[in-house]
C-alpha positions in Angstrom: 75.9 125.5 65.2 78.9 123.8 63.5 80.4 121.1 65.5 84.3 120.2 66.8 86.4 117.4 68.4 87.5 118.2 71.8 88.8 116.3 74.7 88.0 116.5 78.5 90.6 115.0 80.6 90.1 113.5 83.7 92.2 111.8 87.0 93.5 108.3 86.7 90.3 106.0 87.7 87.4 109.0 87.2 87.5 108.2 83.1 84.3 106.6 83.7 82.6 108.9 85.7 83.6 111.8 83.2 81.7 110.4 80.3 78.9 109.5 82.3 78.5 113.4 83.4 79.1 114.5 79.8 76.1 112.6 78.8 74.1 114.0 81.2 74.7 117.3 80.0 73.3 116.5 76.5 76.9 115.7 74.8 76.8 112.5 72.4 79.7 110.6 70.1 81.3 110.4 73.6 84.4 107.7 73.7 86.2 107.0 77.0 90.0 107.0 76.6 92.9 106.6 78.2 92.7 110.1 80.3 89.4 111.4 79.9 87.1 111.8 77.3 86.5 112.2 73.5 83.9 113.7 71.7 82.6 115.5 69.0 79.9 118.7 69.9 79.3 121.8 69.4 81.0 125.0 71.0 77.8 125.3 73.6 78.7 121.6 74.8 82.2 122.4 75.4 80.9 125.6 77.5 78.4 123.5 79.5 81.5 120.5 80.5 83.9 123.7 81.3 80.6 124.8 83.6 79.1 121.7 85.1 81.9 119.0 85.2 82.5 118.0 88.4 85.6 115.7 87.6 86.6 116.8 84.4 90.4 118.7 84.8 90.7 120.4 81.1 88.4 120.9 78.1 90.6 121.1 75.2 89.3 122.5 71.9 91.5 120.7 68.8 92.2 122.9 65.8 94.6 121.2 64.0 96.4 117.9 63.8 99.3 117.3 61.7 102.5 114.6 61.2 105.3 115.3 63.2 108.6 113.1 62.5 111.2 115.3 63.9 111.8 118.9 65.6 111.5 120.7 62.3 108.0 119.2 61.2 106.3 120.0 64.9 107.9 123.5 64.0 106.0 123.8 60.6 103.5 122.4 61.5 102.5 124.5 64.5 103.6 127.7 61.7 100.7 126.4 59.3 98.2 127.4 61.8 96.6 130.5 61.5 97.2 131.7 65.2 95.7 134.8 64.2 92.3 133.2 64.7 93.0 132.7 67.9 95.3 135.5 69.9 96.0 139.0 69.0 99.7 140.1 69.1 99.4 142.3 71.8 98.1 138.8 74.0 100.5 136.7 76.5 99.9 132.4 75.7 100.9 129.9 77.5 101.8 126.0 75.9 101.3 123.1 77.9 103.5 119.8 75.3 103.0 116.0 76.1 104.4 113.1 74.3 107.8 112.7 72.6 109.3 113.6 69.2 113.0 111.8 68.5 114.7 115.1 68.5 113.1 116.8 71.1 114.3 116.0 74.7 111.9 117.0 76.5 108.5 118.8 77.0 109.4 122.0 78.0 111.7 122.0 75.1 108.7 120.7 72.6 106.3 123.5 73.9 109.2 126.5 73.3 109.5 125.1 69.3 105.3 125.3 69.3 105.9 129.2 70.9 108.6 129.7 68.2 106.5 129.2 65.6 103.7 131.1 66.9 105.4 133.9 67.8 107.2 133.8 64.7 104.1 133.8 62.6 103.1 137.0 64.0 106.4 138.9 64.2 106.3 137.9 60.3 103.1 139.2 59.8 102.6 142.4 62.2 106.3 142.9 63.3 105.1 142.2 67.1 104.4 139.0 68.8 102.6 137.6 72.1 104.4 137.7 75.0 104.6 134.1 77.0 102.8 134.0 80.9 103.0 130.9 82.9 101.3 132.0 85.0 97.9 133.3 83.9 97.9 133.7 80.0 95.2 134.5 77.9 95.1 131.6 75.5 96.1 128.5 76.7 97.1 126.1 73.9 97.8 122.0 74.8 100.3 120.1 72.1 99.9 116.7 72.6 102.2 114.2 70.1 101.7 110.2 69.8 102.1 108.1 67.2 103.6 110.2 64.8 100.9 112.8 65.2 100.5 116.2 66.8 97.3 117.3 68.1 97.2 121.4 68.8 94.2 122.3 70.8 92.7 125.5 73.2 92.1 124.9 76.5 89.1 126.6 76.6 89.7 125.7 80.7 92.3 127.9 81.5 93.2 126.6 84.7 92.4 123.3 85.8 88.6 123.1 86.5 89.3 121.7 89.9 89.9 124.9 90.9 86.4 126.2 91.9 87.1 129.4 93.1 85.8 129.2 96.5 88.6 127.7 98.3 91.0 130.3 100.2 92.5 128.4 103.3 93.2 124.6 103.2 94.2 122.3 105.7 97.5 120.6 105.4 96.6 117.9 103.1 93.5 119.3 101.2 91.7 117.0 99.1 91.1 118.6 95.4 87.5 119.5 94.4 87.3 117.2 91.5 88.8 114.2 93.3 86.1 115.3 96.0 83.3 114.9 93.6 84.4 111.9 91.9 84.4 110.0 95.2 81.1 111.5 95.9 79.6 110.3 92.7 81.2 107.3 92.9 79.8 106.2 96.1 76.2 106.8 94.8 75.6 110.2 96.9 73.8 111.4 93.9 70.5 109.2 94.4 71.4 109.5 98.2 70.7 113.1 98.2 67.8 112.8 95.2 66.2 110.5 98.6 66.8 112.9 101.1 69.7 111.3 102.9 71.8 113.5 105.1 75.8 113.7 104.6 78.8 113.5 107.5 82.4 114.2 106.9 84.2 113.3 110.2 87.0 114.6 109.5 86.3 117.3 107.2 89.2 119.9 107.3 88.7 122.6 105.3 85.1 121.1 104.0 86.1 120.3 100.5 83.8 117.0 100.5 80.9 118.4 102.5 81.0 121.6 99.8 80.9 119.1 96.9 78.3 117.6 98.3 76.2 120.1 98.8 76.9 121.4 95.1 75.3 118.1 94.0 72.4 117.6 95.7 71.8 121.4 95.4 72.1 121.0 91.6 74.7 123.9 91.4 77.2 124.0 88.5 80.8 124.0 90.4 82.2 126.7 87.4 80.0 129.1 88.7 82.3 130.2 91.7 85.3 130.5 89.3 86.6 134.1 88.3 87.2 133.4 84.4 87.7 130.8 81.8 90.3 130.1 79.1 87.7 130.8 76.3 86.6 134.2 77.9 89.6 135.9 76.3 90.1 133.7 73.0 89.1 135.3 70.0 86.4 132.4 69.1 84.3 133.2 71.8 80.9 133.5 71.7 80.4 135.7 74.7 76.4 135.5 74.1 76.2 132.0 74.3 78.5 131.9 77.6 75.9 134.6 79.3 73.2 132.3 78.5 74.0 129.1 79.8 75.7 130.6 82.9 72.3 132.7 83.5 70.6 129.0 83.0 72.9 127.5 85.4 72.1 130.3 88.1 68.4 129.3 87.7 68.5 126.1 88.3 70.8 125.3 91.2 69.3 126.4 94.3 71.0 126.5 97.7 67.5 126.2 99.5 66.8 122.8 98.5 70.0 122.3 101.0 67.9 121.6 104.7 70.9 123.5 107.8 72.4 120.9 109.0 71.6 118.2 106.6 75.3 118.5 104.9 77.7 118.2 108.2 81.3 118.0 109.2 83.0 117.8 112.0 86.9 117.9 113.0 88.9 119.0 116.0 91.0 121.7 114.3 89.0 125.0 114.7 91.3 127.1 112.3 90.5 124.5 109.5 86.4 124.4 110.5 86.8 128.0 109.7 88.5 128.0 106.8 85.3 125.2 106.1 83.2 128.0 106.9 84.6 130.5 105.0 84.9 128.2 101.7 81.4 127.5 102.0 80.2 130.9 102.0 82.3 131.6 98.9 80.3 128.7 97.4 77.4 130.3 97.9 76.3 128.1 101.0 77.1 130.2 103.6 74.2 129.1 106.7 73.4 125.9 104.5 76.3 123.3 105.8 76.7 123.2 109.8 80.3 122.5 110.6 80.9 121.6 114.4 84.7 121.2 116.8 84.3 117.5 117.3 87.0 114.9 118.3 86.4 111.2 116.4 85.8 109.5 119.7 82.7 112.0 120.0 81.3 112.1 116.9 77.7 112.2 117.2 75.1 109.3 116.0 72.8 109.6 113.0 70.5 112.0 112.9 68.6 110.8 110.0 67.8 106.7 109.4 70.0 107.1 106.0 73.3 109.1 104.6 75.8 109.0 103.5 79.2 109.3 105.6 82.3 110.5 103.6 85.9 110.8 104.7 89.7 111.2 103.4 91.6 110.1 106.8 94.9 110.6 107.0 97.0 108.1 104.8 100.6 107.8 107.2 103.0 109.0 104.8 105.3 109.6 107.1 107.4 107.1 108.8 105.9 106.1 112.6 102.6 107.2 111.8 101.4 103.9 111.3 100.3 102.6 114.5 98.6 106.0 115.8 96.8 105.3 112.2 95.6 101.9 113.2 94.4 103.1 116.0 92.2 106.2 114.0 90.9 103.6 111.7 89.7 101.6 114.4 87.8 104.4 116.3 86.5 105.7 113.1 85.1 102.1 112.4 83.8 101.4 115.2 81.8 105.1 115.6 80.3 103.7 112.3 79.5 100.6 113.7 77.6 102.3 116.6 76.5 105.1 115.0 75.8 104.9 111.5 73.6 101.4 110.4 72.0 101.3 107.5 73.7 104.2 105.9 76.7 103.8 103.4 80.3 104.9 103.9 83.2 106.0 101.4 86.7 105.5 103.1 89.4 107.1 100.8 92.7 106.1 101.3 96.3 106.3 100.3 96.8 103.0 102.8 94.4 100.6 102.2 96.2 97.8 104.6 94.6 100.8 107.2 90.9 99.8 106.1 91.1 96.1 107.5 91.2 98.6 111.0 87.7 100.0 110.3 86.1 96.2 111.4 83.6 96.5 108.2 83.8 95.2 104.9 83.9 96.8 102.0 81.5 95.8 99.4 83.6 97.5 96.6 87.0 99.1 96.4 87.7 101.7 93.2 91.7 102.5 92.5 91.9 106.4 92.4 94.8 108.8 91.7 95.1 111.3 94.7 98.3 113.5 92.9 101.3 111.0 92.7 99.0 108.6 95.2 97.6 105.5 94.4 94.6 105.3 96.6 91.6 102.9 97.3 87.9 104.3 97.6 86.4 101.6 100.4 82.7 101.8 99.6 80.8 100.4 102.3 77.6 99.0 103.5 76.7 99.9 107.4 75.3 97.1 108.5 75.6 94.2 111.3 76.1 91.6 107.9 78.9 93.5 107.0 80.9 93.6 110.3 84.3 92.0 110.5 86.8 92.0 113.5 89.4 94.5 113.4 93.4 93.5 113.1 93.2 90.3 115.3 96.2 87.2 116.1 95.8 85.3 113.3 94.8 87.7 110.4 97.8 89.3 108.1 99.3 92.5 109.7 98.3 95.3 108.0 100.3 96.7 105.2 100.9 98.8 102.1 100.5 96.3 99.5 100.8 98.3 96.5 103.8 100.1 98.0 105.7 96.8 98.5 105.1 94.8 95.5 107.1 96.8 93.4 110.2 96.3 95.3 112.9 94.4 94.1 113.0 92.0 96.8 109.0 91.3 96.5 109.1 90.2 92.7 112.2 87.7 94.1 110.0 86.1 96.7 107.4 86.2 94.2 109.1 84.6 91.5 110.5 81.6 94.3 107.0 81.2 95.6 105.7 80.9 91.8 108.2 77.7 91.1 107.5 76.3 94.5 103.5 76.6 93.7 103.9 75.6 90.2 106.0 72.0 91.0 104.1 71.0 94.2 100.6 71.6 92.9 101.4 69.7 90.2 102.8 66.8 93.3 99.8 67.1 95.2 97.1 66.3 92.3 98.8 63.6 91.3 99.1 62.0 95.1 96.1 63.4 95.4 97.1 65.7 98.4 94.7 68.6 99.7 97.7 70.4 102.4 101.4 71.0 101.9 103.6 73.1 102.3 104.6 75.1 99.9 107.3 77.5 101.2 110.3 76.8 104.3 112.6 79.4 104.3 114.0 78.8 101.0 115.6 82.4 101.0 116.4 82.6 104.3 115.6 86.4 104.2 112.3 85.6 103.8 112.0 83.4 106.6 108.4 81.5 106.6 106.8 78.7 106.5 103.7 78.8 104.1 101.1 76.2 103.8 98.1 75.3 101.3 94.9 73.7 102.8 92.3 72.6 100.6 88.9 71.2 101.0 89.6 69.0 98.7 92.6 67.6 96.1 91.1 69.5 93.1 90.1 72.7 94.8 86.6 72.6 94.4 86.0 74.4 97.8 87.7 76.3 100.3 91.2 77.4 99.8 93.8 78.6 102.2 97.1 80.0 102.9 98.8 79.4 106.3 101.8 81.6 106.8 104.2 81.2 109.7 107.1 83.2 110.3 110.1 82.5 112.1 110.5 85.7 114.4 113.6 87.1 113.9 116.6 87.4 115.9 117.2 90.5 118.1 120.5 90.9 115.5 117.9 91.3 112.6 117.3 95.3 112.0 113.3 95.1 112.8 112.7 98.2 109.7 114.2 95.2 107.3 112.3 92.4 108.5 109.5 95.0 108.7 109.9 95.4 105.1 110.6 91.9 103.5 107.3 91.1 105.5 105.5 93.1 103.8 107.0 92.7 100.3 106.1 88.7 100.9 102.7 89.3 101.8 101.8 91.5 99.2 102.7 88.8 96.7 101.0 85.8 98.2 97.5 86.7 96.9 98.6 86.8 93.7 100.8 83.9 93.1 98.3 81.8 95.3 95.2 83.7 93.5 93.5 83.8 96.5 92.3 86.6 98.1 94.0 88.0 101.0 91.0 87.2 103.5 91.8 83.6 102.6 95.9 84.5 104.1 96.1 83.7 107.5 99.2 84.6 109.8 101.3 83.5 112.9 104.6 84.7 114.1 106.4 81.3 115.6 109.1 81.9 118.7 111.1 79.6 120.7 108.9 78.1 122.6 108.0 78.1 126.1 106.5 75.6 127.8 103.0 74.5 126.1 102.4 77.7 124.2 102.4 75.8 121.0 99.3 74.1 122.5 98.1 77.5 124.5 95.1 79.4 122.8 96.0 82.4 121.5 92.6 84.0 121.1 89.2 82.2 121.3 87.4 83.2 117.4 86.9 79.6 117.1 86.8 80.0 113.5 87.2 76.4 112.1 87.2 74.8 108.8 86.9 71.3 107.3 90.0 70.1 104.9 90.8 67.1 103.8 93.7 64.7 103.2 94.1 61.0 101.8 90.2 60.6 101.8 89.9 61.8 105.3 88.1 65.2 106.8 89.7 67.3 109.7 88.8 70.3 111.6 91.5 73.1 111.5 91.6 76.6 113.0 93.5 79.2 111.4 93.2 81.8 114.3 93.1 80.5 118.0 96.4 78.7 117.9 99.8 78.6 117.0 99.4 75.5 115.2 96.4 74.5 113.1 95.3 71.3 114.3 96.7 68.9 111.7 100.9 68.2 111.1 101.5 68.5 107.6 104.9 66.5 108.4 103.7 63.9 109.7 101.2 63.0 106.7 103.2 60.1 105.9 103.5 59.1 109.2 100.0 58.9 110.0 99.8 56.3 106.6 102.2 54.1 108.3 99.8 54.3 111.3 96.4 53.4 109.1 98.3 50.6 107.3 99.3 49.0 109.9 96.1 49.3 112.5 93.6 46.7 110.5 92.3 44.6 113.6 94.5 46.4 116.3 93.7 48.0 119.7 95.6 51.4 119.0 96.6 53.7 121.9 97.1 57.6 121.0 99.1 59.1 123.3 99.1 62.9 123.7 96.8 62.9 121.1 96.2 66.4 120.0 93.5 66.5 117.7 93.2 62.9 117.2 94.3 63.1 113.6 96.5 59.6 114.0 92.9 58.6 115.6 91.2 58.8 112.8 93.7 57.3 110.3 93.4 54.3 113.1 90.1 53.9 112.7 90.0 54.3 108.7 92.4 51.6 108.9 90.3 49.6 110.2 91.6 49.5 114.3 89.5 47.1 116.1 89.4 49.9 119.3 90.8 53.7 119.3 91.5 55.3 123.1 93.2 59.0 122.3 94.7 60.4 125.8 95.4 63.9 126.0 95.2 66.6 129.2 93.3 68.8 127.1 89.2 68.8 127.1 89.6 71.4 124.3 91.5 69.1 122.0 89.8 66.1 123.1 86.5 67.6 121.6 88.5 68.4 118.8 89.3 64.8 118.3 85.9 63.8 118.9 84.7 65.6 116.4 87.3 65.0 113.8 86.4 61.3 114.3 82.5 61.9 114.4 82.8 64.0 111.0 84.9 60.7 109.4 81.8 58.4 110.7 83.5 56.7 113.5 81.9 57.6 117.1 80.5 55.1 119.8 81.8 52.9 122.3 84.6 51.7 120.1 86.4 54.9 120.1 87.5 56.2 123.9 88.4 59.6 124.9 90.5 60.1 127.8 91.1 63.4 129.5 94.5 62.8 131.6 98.0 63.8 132.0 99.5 61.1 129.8 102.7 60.5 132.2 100.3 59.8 135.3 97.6 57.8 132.9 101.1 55.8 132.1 101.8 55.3 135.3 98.7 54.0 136.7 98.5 51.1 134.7 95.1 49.3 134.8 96.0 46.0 132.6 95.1 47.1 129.5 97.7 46.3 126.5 97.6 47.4 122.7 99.0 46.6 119.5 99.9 49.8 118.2 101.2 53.3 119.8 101.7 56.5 119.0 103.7 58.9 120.9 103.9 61.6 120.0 105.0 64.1 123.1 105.7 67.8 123.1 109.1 69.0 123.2 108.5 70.7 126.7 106.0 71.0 128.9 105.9 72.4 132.4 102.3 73.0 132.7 100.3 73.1 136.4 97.8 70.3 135.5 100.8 68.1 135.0 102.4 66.4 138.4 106.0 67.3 136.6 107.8 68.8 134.0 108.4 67.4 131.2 111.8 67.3 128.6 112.0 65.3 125.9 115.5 65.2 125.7 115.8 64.5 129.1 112.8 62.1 129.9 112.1 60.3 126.4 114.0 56.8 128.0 111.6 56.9 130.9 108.6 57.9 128.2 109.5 54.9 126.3 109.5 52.6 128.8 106.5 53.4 130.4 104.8 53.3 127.0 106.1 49.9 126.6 104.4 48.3 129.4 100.9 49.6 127.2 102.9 47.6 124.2 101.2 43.8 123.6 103.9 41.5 123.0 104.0 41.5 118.9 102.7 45.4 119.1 104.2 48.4 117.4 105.0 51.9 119.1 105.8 54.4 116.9 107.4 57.2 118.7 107.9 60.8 117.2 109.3 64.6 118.3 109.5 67.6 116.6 112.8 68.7 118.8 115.1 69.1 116.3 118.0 68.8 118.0 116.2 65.4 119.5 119.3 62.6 120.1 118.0 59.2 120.9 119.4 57.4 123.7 120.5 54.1 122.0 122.7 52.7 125.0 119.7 53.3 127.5 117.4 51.5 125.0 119.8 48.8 124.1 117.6 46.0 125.3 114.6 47.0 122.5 114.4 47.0 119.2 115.1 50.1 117.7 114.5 51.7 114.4 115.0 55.2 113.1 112.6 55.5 109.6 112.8 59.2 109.9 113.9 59.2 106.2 110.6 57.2 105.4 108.3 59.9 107.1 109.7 63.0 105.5 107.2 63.8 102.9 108.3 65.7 99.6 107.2 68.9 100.6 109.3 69.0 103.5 112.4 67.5 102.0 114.0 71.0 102.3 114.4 70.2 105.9 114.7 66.7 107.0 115.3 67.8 110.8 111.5 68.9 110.9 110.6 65.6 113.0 112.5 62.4 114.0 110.6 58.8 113.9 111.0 55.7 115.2 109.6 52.3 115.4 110.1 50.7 118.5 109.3 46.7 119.4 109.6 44.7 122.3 113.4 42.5 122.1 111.8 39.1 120.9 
């Protein structure tokens, strides 16, 4: 048997798994291409993809190619042909055009020149033509120009060969049968099946998946349930040949090898479990697939140690779905978790910012085409290993990422973020900085604060991004801020090239109180970075603030220059980062004060992990005003102070202002001060106003310009500084 090109097209993403299948059925000089397919076989091949493809869409037979230039060339060319080969004049014809000629405006226009000449040839020759169908012709013929070329071909198809035939009602968002199988294959249910493994659709609708998987693992051709074929009727046929390799096909797939109840799906919609049911029986698998009224939150466990557990939840399409989504994602994850271990998972999606809800990683993630829908299938491992916590404080909210990248206002952000990146990276190597920040509000739409931390200066180990945004203003439309939120954070992995697990998030409010010291949530999920030589501890999820002040980097300098052989006193010490540059430079003692035994262990162990622990170094838990107050003797050469803004805490004897109280602060810290000693006092209140008259009697000076390091220069009011000395 003579041999002849064709194509086999195929759904964006599925390319791969066409010209696996093709192989399988025997066809060689395969060539995946953009779309599907090429290859070069005999007529019986072409009738074995139109009966066993599973994710093939179109087999298309070429018969002739051509140049085409112009309107009048695709015209003569299509004449040349010899349609008589093909169609009688008495047939109906349908053309399907793609591609573009310069005269030609469009494609419905290219495909009526293509039915000109055909028709024309045959009025010439017979004086009667075809008649045109849409809807169900005969012959099916596919133009396709590119490249100055046209390429004529029979769809030996017909109809799309997702169309199986046993479908008659469908839920309101069917899933179609090709897309179905490719998922299927995709996700290894193949060998699954070949092992025994049982399959579960939870939310199975109308039973597309759980009928394409029973199809494979039951070996049975899915072109056997269609009526007819595009070839049946074109003149070429070999209508032997077809009766052979369909009787061959009947022979070997067997429903039996399907075990009842080993192919299951469940959903709480009872008129869509029976159109399931009905569809199955038209399949030929009526008895052979159990479909059972289940809600998610009941879904029964494994009844087999291994399977395979496929499902196409709902994407949210539709605006204020989202967060009754979140919540289905969640449930469906965690019936998985408790379920389902040690079998695999395939979560199709049209939302994948929805699959960080499901609590379990995904090993692998495959972009498929689901119509006009760019979708993710999340191919997952059950097991404990593979566990992860569901949308939690500090992670990313959950969005559309694909969706909001290709807004105008996402490639803006983008490209500010880029220039930012591209000028302070270069910075930081050369100073030989591991964290900065990178981003302040610098379209003050976008309002964040993003910072890199780095294991290191050259990024040899961890990398981060820590995002802070500024909640907006009740006068902000919440939809907008919705949206510019998302269009930044879809661009941060890229520009950063970091994945987004390494993106972690806070929303920062007016504060209230100590909530900028309050834990948020207890993950204690903690990582070491490093700056100027120096290693710190900083958690990216229990707090509002990390642990270590970017803005004071410069500050903390001043401190280790100047501590060589002093007693140095840290005063609401926080993590005990100015600690630790105390100690690097050299301080003969180091006592860090703070009311906190959460962040006094912090400090401990940010000095431990530097080498300096023992007696040298003293923690004290204690509320720093009252510790003030009781004055045991003790004097130092060098203070920080470094109070919150406001604090009205229980375990403190008052409240605290540091507007209002910073005189009194001072002073008391004084009285710590050794006659030639330094006190270095520093807020973060922006609208901070020292009171020079009250402190007229020390020696004052403001070196807030010398602490503002370059990364913050955009906004000089992020701390104030001082250096304070008793009057001589």
């Amino acid at each position: 048997m003579s041999t002849n090109p064709f194509f086999v097209t195929a759904a964006t993403g599925t390319a791969d798994l066409l010209a696996a299948e093709l192989a399988t059925l025997g066809i060689g000089d395969l060539r995946e291409v953009q779309g599907g397919a090429a290859c070069t076989a005999t007529l019986a091949a072409a009738y074995r993809a139109c009966l066993w493809s599973r994710v093939g869409l179109r087999v298309l037979w070429r018969i002739a190619e051509f140049p085409v230039a112009n309107e009048s060339e695709l015209y003569a060319g299509a004449r040349s042909i010899d349609w008589s080969q093909h169609l009688g004049e008495s047939d109906t014809l349908a053309v399907d055009f793609s591609g573009s000629v310069p005269d030609i405006d469009n494609t419905q226009f290219g495909a009526l020149r293509v039915k000109d000449a055909i028709v024309d040839q045959f009025r010439e020759k017979t004086g009667e033509r075809p008649s045109v169908d849409r809807a169900a012709p005969m012959l099916r013929i596919n133009v396709h120009v590119g490249r100055g070329a046209a390429v004529v071909a029979i769809d030996l198809s017909g109809d799309s060969l997702h169309r199986r035939g046993y479908r008659g009602g469908q839920g309101a968002a069917p899933l179609k049968e090709n897309l179905a199988a490719a998922i299927l294959l995709r996700s290894g249910w193949p060998a699954i099946a070949e092992a025994g493994g049982y399959f579960v659709d939870p939310l199975c609708g109308s039973g597309t998946l759980p009928i394409e998987a029973a199809l494979i693992a039951a070996d049975i051709a899915p072109g056997l349930t269609r009526a007819r074929f595009g070839f049946e009727r074109w003149r070429q046929h070999d209508a032997e040949l077809w009766r052979e390799l369909r009787a061959e096909a009947v022979l070997l797939g067997v429903a039996d090898r399907i075990a009842p109840g080993r192919i299951r799906g469940y959903d709480r919609d009872p008129i869509a479990l029976g159109d399931a049911e009905a569809n199955a029986a038209r399949a030929g698998l009526g008895g052979r697939l159990l479909f059972h009224r289940c809600e998610l939150a009941a879904l029964p466990t494994a009844s087999a140690p291994t399977g395979l557990i496929a499902v196409n939840p709902p994407y949210g399409e539709r605006l204020g779905e989202t967060g009754v989504l979140r919540e289905l994602y969640a449930l469906l994850g965690k019936r998985l978790r408790e379920g389902y271990l040690g079998w695999e998972a395939a979560v199709f999606t049209g939302n994948p910012a929805l699959g960080r809800e499901l609590g379990i990683n995904a090993r692998r993630t495959h972009k498929m085409m689901n119509g006009p829908i760019e979708c993710r299938l999340l191919r997952i491992r059950i097991e404990p290993a593979e566990f992860d916590r569901p949308y939690e404080p500090g992670r990313p909210p959950p969005i559309d990422a694909e969706a909001a990248r290709v807004r105008p206002g996402a490639q803006m952000f983008a490209n500010r973020l880029r220039k930012n990146f591209k000028a302070l990276s270069r910075w930081a190597r050369r100073e030989a900085i591991s964290c900065y920040r990178i981003y302040d509000a610098d379209m003050p739409e976008y309002a964040f604060a993003i910072d890199s931390y780095q294991s290191d200066p050259q990024g040899f180990g961890g990398r981060w991004l820590y995002v802070q945004e500024y909640a907006p203003p009740a006068t902000v439309d919440r939809a907008k801020a919705r949206a510019r939120r998302e269009e930044a954070l879809s661009m941060m992995p890229e520009v950063a090239g970091l994945a987004m697990d390494a993106i972690y998030w806070r929303t920062r409010r007016p504060q209230k109180g100590g909530v900028q010291y309050e834990a948020l949530d207890d993950i204690r999920e903690r990582v070491v970075v490093e700056e100027a030589g120096l290693k710190f501890l900083v958690n990216f999820t229990d707090y509002l603030d990390t642990g270590l002040f970017l803005d004071h980097r410069l500050t903390r300098a001043r401190i280790r220059d100047a501590a060589k052989g002093k007693r140095f006193l840290n005063l609401f010490c926080y993590t005990g980062t100015a600690s630790v540059y105390a100690a690097a430079g050299g301080a003969r003692t180091t006592t860090s004060v703070d009311m906190s035994r959460t962040y006094l262990d912090w400090a401990r162990s940010n000095m431990e992990i530097n080498g300096f622990r023992g007696e040298l170094h003293e923690f004290v838990q204690a509320d720093c005003l009252q510790w003030l107050a009781d004055d045991d003797g003790r004097r130092y050469d060098l203070i920080f102070l470094d109070p919150p803004t406001f604090s009205n805490s229980k375990r403190m004897e008052q409240e605290f202002d540091v507007q209002r109280d910073h005189v009194g602060l001072i002073r008391s810290a004084l009285v710590r001060l050794a006659p030639d000693g330094l006190l270095l006092f520093s807020t973060n209140f922006r609208k901070f106003k020292l009171d020079a008259e009250a402190l007229a009697d020390i020696s004052v000076g403001d070196i807030t310009p010398q602490t503002i390091p370059q990364d913050f220069e955009r906004d000089a009011r992020v701390h104030h500084c001082y250096e304070i000395r008793l009057a001589p």
